[in-house]
C-alpha positions in Angstrom: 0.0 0.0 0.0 1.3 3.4 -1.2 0.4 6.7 0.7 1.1 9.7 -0.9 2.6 12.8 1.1 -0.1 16.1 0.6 1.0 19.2 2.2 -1.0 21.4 5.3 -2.2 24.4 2.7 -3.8 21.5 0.5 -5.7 19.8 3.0 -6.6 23.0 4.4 -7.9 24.3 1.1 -9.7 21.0 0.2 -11.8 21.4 3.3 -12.8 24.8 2.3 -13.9 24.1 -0.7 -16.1 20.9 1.0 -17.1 23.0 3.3 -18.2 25.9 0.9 -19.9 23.3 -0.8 -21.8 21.5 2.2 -22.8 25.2 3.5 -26.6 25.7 2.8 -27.7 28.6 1.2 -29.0 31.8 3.3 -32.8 32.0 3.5 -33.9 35.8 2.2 -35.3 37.0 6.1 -35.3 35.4 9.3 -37.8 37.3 11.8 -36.4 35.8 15.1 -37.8 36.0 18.7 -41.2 37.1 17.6 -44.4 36.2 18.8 -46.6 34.6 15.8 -50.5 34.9 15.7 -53.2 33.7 13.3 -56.6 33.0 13.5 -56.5 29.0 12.9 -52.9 28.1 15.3 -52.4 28.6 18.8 -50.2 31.9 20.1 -46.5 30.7 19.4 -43.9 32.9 21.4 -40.4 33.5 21.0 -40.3 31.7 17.3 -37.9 32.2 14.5 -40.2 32.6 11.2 -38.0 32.0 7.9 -38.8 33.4 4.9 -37.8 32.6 1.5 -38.4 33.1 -2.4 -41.6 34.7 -1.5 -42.7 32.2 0.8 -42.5 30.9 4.9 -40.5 28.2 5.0 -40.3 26.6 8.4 -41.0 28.5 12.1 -38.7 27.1 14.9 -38.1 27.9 18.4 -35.6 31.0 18.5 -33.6 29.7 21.5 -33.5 25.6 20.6 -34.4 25.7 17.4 -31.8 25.0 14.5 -29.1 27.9 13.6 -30.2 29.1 10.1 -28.4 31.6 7.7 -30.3 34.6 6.6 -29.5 37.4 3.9 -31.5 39.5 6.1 -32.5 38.9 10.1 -34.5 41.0 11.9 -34.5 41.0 16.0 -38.3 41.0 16.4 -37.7 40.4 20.5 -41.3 41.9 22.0 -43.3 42.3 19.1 -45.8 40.1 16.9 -46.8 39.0 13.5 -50.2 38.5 11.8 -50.4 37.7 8.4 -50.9 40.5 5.8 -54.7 41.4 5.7 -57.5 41.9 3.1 -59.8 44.7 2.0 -62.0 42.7 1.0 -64.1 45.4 -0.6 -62.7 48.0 -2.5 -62.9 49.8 -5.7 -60.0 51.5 -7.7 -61.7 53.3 -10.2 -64.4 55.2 -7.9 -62.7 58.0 -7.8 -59.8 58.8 -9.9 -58.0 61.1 -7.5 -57.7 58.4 -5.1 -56.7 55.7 -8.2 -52.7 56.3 -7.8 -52.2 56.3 -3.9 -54.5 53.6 -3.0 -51.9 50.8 -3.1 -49.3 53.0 -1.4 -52.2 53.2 1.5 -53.4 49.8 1.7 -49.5 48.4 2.4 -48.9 51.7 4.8 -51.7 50.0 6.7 -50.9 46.3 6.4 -53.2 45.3 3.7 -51.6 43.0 1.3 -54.6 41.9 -0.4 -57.5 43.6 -1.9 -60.7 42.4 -3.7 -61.8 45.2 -6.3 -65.8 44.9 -6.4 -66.3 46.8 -9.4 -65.1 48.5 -12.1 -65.3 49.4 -15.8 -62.8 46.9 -17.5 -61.2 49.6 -19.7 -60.5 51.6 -16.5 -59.4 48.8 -14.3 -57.3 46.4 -16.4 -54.5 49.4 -16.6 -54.7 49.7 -12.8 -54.3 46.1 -12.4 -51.3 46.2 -14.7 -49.3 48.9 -12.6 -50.0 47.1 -9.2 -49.3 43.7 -10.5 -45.7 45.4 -12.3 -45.1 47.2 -8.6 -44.3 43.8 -7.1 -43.9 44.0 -3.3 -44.7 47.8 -3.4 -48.7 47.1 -4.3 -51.3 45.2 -2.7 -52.3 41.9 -4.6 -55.6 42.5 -6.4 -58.1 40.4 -7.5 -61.3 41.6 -9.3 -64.7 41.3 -11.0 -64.8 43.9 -13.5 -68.1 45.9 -13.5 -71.1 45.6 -11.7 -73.6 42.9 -13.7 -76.6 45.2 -13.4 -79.7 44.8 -14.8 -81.5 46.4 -17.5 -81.4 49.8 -15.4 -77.7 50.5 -14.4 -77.6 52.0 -10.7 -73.6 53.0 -11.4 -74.0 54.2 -14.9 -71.4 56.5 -15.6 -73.9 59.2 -16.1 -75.6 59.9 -13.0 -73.6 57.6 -10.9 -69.5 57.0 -11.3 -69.4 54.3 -14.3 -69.0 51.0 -12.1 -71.8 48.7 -13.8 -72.8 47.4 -17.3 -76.7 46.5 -18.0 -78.3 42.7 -18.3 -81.6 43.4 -19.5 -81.4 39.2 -20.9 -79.7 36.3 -19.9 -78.4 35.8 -23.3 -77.0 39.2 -22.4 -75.2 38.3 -19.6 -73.7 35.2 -20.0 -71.6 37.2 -23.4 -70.6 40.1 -20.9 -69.2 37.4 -18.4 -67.5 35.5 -21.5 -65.6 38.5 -21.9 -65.4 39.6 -18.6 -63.7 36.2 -17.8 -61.6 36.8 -20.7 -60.1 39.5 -18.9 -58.9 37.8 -16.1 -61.8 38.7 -13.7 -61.6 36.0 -10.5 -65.2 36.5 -9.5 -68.3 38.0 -10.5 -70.2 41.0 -8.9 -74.0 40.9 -9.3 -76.1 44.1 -8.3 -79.7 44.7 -7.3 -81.5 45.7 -10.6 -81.1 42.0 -12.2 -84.5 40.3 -12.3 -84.6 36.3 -11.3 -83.7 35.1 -14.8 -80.7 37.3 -15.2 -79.6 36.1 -12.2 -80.0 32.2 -12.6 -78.1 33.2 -16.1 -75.6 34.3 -13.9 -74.7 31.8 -11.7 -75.2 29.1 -14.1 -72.5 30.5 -16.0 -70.4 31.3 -13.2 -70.5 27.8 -12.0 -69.4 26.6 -15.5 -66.4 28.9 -15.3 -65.6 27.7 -11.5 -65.8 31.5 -10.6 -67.2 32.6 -7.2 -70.0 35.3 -7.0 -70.3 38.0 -4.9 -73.3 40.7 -5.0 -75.9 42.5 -3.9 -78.7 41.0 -3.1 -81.4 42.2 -6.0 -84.3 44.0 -5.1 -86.2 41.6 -7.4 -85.5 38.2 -5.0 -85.4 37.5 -1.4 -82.4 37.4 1.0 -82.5 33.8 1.7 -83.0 32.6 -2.1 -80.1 34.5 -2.7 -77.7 33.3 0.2 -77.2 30.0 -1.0 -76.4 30.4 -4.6 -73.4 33.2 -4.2 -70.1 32.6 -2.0 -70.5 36.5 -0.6 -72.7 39.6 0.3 -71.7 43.1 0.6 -73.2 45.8 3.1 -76.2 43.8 4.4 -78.3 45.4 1.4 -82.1 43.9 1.1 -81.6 41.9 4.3 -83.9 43.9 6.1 -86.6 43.3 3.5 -86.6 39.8 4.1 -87.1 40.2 8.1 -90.8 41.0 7.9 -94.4 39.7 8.1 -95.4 38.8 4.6 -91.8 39.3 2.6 -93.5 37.8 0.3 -96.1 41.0 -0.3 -93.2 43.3 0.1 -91.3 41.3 -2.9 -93.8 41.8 -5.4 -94.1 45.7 -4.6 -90.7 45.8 -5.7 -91.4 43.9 -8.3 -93.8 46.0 -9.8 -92.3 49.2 -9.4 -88.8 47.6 -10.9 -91.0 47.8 -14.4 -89.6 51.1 -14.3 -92.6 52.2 -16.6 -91.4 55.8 -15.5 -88.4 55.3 -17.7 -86.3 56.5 -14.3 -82.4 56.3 -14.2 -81.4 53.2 -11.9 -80.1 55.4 -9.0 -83.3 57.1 -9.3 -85.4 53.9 -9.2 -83.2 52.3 -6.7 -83.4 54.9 -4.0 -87.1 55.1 -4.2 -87.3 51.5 -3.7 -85.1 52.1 -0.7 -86.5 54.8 0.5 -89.8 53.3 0.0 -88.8 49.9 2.2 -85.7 49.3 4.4 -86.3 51.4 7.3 -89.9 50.6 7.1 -89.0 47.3 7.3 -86.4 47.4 10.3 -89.2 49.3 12.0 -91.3 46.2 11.5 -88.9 43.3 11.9 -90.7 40.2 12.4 -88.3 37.9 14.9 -89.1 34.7 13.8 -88.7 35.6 10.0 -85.8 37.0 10.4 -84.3 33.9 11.9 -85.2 31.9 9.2 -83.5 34.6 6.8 -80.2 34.4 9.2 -80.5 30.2 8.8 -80.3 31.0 5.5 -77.6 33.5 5.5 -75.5 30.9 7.0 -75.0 29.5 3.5 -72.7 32.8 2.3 -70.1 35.3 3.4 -71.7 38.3 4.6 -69.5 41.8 4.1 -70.7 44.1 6.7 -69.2 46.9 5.4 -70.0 48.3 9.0 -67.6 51.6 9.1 -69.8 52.9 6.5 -73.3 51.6 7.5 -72.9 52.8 11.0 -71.4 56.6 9.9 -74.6 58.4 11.4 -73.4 56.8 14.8 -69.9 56.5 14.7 -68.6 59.9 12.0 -65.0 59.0 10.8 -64.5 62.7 11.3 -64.8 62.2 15.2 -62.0 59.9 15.3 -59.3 61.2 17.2 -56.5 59.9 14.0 -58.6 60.7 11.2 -57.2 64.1 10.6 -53.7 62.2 11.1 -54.9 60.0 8.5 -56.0 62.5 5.9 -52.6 64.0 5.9 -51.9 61.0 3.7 -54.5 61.2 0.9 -54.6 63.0 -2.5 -54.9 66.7 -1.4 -58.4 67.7 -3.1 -59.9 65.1 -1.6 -58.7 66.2 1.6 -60.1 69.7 1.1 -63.2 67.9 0.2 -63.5 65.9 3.0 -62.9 69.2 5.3 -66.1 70.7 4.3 -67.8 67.9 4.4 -66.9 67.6 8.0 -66.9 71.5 8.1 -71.1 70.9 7.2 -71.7 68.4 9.0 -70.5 70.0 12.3 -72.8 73.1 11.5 -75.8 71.1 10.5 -78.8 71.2 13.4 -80.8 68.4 11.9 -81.8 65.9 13.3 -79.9 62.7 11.9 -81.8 59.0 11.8 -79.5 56.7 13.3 -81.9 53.6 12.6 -80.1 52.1 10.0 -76.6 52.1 11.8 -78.2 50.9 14.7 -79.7 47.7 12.9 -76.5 47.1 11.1 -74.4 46.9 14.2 -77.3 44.6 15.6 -77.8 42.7 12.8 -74.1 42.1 12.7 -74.1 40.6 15.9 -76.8 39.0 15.7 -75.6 36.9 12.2 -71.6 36.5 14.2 -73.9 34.8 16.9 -75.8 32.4 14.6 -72.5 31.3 13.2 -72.8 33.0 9.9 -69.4 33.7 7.9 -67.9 37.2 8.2 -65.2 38.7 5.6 -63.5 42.4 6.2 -64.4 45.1 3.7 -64.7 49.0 3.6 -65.9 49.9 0.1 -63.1 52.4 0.2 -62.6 55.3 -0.8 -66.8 55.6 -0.6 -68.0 57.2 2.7 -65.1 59.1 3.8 -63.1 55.8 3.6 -59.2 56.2 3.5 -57.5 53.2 1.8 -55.9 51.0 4.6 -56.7 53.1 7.6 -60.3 52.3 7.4 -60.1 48.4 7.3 -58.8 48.8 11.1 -62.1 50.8 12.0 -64.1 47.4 10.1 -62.2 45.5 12.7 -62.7 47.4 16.0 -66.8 47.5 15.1 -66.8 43.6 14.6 -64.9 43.6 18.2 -67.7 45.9 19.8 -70.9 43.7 18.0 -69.6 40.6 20.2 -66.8 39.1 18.2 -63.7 38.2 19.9 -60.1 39.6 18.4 -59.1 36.2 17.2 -62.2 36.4 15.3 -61.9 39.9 13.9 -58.7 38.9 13.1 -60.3 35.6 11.2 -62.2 38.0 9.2 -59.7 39.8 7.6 -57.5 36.9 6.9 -58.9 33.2 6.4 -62.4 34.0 5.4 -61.2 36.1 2.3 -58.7 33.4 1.1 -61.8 31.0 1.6 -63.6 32.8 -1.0 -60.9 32.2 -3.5 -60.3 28.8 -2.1 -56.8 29.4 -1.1 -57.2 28.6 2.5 -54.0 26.3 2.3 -51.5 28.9 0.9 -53.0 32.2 2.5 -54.5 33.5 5.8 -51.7 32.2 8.3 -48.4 31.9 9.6 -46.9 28.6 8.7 -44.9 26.8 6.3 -45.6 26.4 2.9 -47.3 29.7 2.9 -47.3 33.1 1.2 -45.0 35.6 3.2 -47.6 38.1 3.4 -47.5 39.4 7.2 -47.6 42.5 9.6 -45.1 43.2 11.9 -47.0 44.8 15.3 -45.4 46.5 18.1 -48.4 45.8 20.5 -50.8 42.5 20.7 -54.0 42.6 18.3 -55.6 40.0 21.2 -55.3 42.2 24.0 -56.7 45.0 22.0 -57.8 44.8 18.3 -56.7 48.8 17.5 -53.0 47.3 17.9 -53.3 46.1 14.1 -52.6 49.6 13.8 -48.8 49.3 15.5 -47.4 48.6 12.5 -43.6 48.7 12.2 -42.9 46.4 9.2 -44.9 45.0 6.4 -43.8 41.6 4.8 -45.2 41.6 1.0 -44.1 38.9 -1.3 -41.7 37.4 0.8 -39.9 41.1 1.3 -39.4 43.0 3.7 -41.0 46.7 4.0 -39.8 48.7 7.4 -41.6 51.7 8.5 -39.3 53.9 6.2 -40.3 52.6 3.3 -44.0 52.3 4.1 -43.7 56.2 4.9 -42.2 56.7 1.3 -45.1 55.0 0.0 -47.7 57.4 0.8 -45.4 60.1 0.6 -47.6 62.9 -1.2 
């Protein structure tokens, strides 16, 4: 047997290069120390969370857990992480002042995700191209195009900001969703004009395209025929009218009147019908109908929308950070929203806090049944601000009897549910999207800490305060 003599510098340099070679490769972030809450896991303290290519990759325990390298490591000692949340209810192309900052604001605030409820294709589609080519600097969007109205068009363009197209035939509708699919839509938006027909149109062609449907509920049909055909519904509209003695009497007033032989505009038509109904019928709520309209309700995601349908009691103007908060928006709609506040302060009459009163009770009273709840604003309407308004939706769930955890739930798991991506989004744990929110304060002691915002993970990177700042920086 032969050895053969190999000096100290080439052993040495042999290792190295086995070494070098054995190494693993640095994850992109490492948040270490942190506590980690979601709405499905239990509270996990003092955790390492490591993120890479966009996604979580495992969660140990910082102080036993295996040493991992990290391009970037962040000392999260005393603070927590949520996942990033959703607006579940927005819409870009509202109004066009507010187009350009809103995804700046949504990720100042910690929204990572937002479901656009309606829009004119040819003003949304270039919208969704800039977020989508912003990367980590823009929310994540999904959409469903404009409004599928009926054959009067509430949001028209002409009396109303453009929002819907008309259905006056079912034939009618299912080419518009052909080519409102065609344009990458992820869901439908149905509205309250459609009659019966349009509507089974609708969600027999949405089913054959395996895309969820959220609406109204149309003024031509019944709360609890509507629930169980359509995966969400937005603001509590026409649940009221489906609460009383006889619905069936009140239906086919509406019915008749939705003839529209006065030739009225669809705003016109729709606020009469309004006018004409819901706070009669809240005034007249019959107990045991209602319950068998919340039963039903059960079978759907309600959107409560409550910041805006509770404004008469609860005035965004009145908050103590909403002037804070203005400082951040587009600076004409600031001055706007100063008169408005300006006029309402100097106002003496009287103001009819019915309906927010039955939509905070009503809210509570579907959480209590066991009826699904998703987080939405309908920002920028109402003296909404992008972002900062989607933490008022949260403390109102909190105050109608849902716990944090829950509130929390709302914002996180139940949108992802509608898009059936409940296994990828919603919580902190491997295999999922890093989309997350770095708190300084803990949202389950008090739900206004998803405000303390010191970081924002987006896409797997890394947003700290400064940049978040630059994002909304007029």
């Amino acid at each position: 047997m032969t050895f053969t003599k190999v000096s100290a510098l080439s052993v040495c340099s042999a290792l190295l290069i086995s070494c070098a070679q054995d190494a693993p490769e640095p994850v992109d972030l490492a948040l270490t120390h942190v506590t980690v809450i979601d709405a499905v896991n239990p509270i996990r303290r003092n955790q390492t969370v490591l993120i890479d290519d966009g996604r979580i990759i495992n969660i140990v325990d910082s102080d036993t857990g295996p040493e991992t390298l990290a391009t970037e490591q962040i000392d999260a000692s005393r603070q927590f992480v949520i996942p990033g949340l959703w607006d579940f209810h927005v819409h870009f192309t509202f109004d066009k002042r507010f187009t350009d900052a809103m995804a700046g604001l949504f990720l100042y605030h910690g929204i990572t995700n937002v479901r656009d409820t309606g829009g004119l294709l040819e003003d949304l589609l270039p919208v969704v191209d800039t977020l989508r080519s912003a990367g980590s600097n823009a929310p994540n969007i999904w959409y469903s195009g404009p409004l599928l109205d009926g054959k009067d068009v509430v949001y028209d363009g002409v009396n109303f900001p453009g929002l819907g197209i008309a259905n006056p035939t079912p034939e009618v509708a299912r080419a518009n969703i052909a080519e409102i699919h065609a344009a990458g839509a992820s869901f439908l938006k149905i509205y309250e004009m459609v009659t019966p027909e349009v509507f089974a149109a609708i969600v027999d062609e949405a089913g054959a395209r395996n895309l969820p449907i959220d609406g109204h509920v149309p003024l031509s049909m019944r709360a609890r025929d509507v629930a169980p055909q359509v995966q969400s519904l937005e603001h509590l509209r026409n649940y009221e009218m489906d609460c009383v003695e006889d619905p069936e009497l009140w239906l086919a007033t509406r019915q008749a009147e939705l003839a529209n032989v006065a030739n009225e505009p669809g705003n016109v038509l729709r606020s009469r019908l309004h006018t004409l109904q819901r706070l009669t019928a809240i005034t007249n709520e019959d107990p045991a109908v209602c319950a068998e309209t919340t039963e039903a309700l059960k079978a759907t995601i309600t959107v409560p929308t409550l910041r805006m349908n509770s404004m008469d009691l609860n005035v965004p103007f009145d908050r103590d950070d909403f002037d804070q908060a203005m400082d951040l928006i587009p600076a004409s709609v600031s001055a706007e929203w100063c008169d408005a506040r300006d006029a309402l302060a100097a106002s003496e009459e009287p103001v009819d806090t019915t309906f927010a009163e039955w939509s905070l009770r009503r809210t509570g009273e579907l959480h209590a049944a066991g009826a699904p709840i998703a987080a939405g604003t309908d920002t920028p309407i109402g003296w909404s601000i992008p972002g900062y308004s989607l933490h008022t939706e949260l403390e109102q769930y909190v105050e109608v009897g849902m716990t944090p955890l829950e509130a929390l739930h709302s914002a996180t798991v139940k949108p992802a549910e509608f898009f059936g991506l409940e296994n990828e989004m919603g919580q902190i744990k491997a295999g999922f999207l890093a989309d997350a929110v770095l708190l300084s304060a803990n949202p389950m002691d008090d739900i206004r800490n998803t405000r303390s915002i010191e970081a924002v993970i987006h896409q797997g990177n890394l947003l700290p305060r400064a940049h978040l700042n630059q994002l909304v920086t007029p």
